[in-house]
Every structure is written in C-alpha cells, then in structure tokens.
N, C-alpha and C positions, 0 to 999 in steps of 0.2 A: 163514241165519246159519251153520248146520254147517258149508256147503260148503267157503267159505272158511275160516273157522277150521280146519277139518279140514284143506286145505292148506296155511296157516301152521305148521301141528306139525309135520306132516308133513315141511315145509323146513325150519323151524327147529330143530327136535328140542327137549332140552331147553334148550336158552338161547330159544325162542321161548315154550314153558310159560313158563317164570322172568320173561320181559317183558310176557306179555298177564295173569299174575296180579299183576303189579304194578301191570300199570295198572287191573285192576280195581279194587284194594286202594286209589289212589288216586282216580280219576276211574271208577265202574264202567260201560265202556260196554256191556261182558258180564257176564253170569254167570259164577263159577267154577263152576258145576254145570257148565256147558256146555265150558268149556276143561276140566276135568279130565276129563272123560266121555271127549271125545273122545281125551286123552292116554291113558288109559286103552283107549280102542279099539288107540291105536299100538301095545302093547304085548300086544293078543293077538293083532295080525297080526304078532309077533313084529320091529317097525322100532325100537324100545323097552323099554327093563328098565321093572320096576316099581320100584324101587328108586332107578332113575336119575329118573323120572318124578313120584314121591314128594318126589323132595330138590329138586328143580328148581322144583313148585309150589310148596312150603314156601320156599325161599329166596325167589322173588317176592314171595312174599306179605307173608313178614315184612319185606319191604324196603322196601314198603308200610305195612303196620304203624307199623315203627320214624319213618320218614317225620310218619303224625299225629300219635303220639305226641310228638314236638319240636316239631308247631306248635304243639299242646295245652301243654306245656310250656311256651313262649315265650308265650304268649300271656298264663296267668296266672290264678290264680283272680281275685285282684280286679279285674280285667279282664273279667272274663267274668259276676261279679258286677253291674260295671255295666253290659257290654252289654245282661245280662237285664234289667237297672231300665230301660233306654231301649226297649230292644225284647221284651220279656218276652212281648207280646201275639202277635208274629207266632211266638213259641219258642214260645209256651204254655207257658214256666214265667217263675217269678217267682225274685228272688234266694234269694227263703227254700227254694224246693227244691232250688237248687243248693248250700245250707249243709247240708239233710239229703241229696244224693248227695254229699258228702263226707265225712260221717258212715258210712253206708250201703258208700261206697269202705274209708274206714278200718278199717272188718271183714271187711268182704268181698269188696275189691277183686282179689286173685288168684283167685280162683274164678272172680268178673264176668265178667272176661278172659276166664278159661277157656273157661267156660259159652259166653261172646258170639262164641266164633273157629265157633263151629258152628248160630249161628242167622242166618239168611238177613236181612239189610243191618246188622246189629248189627256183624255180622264184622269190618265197614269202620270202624263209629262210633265201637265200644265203645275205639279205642285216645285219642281226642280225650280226655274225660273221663280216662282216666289220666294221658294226660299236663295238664290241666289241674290237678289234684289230686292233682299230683309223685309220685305212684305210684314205688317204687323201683324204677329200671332193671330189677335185676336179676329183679325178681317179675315185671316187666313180659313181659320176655324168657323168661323161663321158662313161663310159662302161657300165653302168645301162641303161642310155640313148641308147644306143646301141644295146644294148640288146633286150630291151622291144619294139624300134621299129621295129627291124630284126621279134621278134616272133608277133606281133599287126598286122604286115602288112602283114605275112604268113597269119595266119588265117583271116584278111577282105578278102585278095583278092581267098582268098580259097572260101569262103562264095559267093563271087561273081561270082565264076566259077562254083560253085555248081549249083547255081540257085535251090532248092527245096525248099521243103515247109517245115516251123518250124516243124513237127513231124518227117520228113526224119532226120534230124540233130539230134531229142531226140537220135533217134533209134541206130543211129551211135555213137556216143557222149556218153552217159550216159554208155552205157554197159562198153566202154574205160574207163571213168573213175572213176568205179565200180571195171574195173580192178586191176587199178594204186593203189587204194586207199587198195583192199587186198593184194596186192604184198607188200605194206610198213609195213601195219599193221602184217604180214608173214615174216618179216625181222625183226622189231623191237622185236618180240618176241623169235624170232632164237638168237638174238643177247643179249635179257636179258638172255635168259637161258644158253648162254656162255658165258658169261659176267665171268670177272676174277677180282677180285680188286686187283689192287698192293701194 
C-alpha cells in the first residue's frame, strides 16, 4: 500500500494529498494515518514544506467533510427518524436515541465535531449527524477545521520524525487498522444481537 501511495505524493505533491484525503473523507479506501505519514515523509526528504502539506490535507479533508454534512442535511431528521423505525434493527438504534443524539448534539455538538476529527472512522461519520441535526454551518466549520488540522499535523509530523521507509509504515499501519476495523465490525454485531426494539 505505501509503495504506491508514496509515489502518488510524490507526483502529485500537494493537490495529490488534497484528493486521496478527500476521498478518504468520503469513501475511505485508505487511511489518513497512512497518506499523511507518508506526506509527511516528503517533507523530511525535503520534496515538501510542512506547512504546504498541512493545508493541502486539511483542505481534502474538509471538502469531504463539508460534502456529508449536506447529505446529512438534505436528508433530514424526520427522515432519518423514519428510516430508523423501518430499519432500526440493522442500525441498532431506534428513533428514540436519535431524539436523545439530538438532544446530546444540542449541547454538545461543536465539541462532538471537534473531539470526532481525531478518532479513527468517527472522523468520516461524525459529520452525517451534524448535518442531519442542522448543526450551524458555521460551528460546523470551525471545529471540523479544528479538528482535521490538530489530527493532519499529528500524523505529517509523525511521518517526519519517523523518517522510514514506506514498508516500515505498511508494517505498522495496516495490522492497527486491521485492528480497528475488527473491533467495530465485533461491536456492531454484539450490538445487533442485543438490539431491543421499543
């Protein structure tokens, strides 16, 4: 996975960061641990600023971001209300906890944001729920922004201090989120089979 990605950055510089975090941010076929790692590498072989490498994940990402935020929006809470009454079972939630995460959004929702740009597959979700529970643009933007550059510039300058070579980073990298990805998939099942309808 490095090999190539590390020669997409490579060619692409910063507008290739800016399109593989976006498409993470929408469809994630990478990690952004791994495209910023590696951007971060470009930049202590001196091919890249950190600065330029910073702004270019951040702008991807947030353009992703912004992206589910609008389908979340468009889509509507009572909408998403009913979805959960027809299909509740395979979401594992019921409308009634989508009435209390909008409760829950209504105090604490720029925080959410915040908090959610720096935990691993939240990063991507947490913008759905805002925009389904009209979150204002502009908290949206701000703590989104926040967020994605706090976690964008953890991992450049992580990558930069690393200094190895793209297989060191598979090796570390992929088994994590190999991990991640069976602990949800270990959860969501836990959570069908005690699923309760009210």
């Amino acid at each position: 996975m490095g090999s190539w990605l590390g020669d997409l950055i490579a060619q692409g510089g910063y507008w290739g960061i800016a399109f593989l975090m976006f498409l993470e941010t929408v469809f994630p076929p990478v990690p952004s641990e791994v495209i910023m790692t590696l951007a971060g590498l470009q930049v202590a072989k001196g091919n890249l600023t950190m600065p330029g490498v910073i702004a270019s994940g951040v702008a991807g990402a947030m353009a992703g971001n912004i992206f589910w935020y609008f389908v979340g929006r468009a889509y509507g809470y009572d909408r998403f209300c009913a979805f959960a009454e027809k299909h509740g079972r395979w979401l594992t939630i019921h409308p009634d906890d989508v009435g209390k995460a909008r409760s829950w959004f209504d105090h604490y929702g720029p925080a959410a944001v915040g908090i959610g740009r720096v935990v691993p597959t939240a990063r991507s979700l947490i913008s759905v729920p805002a925009g389904v529970l009209k979150m204002q643009p502009s908290s949206f933007l701000v703590f989104s922004t926040l967020g994605t550059a706090t976690w964008t510039a953890l991992l450049a300058f992580a990558g930069y201090g690393l200094g190895v070579s793209f297989d060191d980073i598979d090796r570390f990298v992929d088994p994590i989120g190999a991990v991640i990805i069976v602990l949800l998939v270990a959860l969501y099942f836990y959570r069908l089979a005690t699923f309760k309808a009210k």
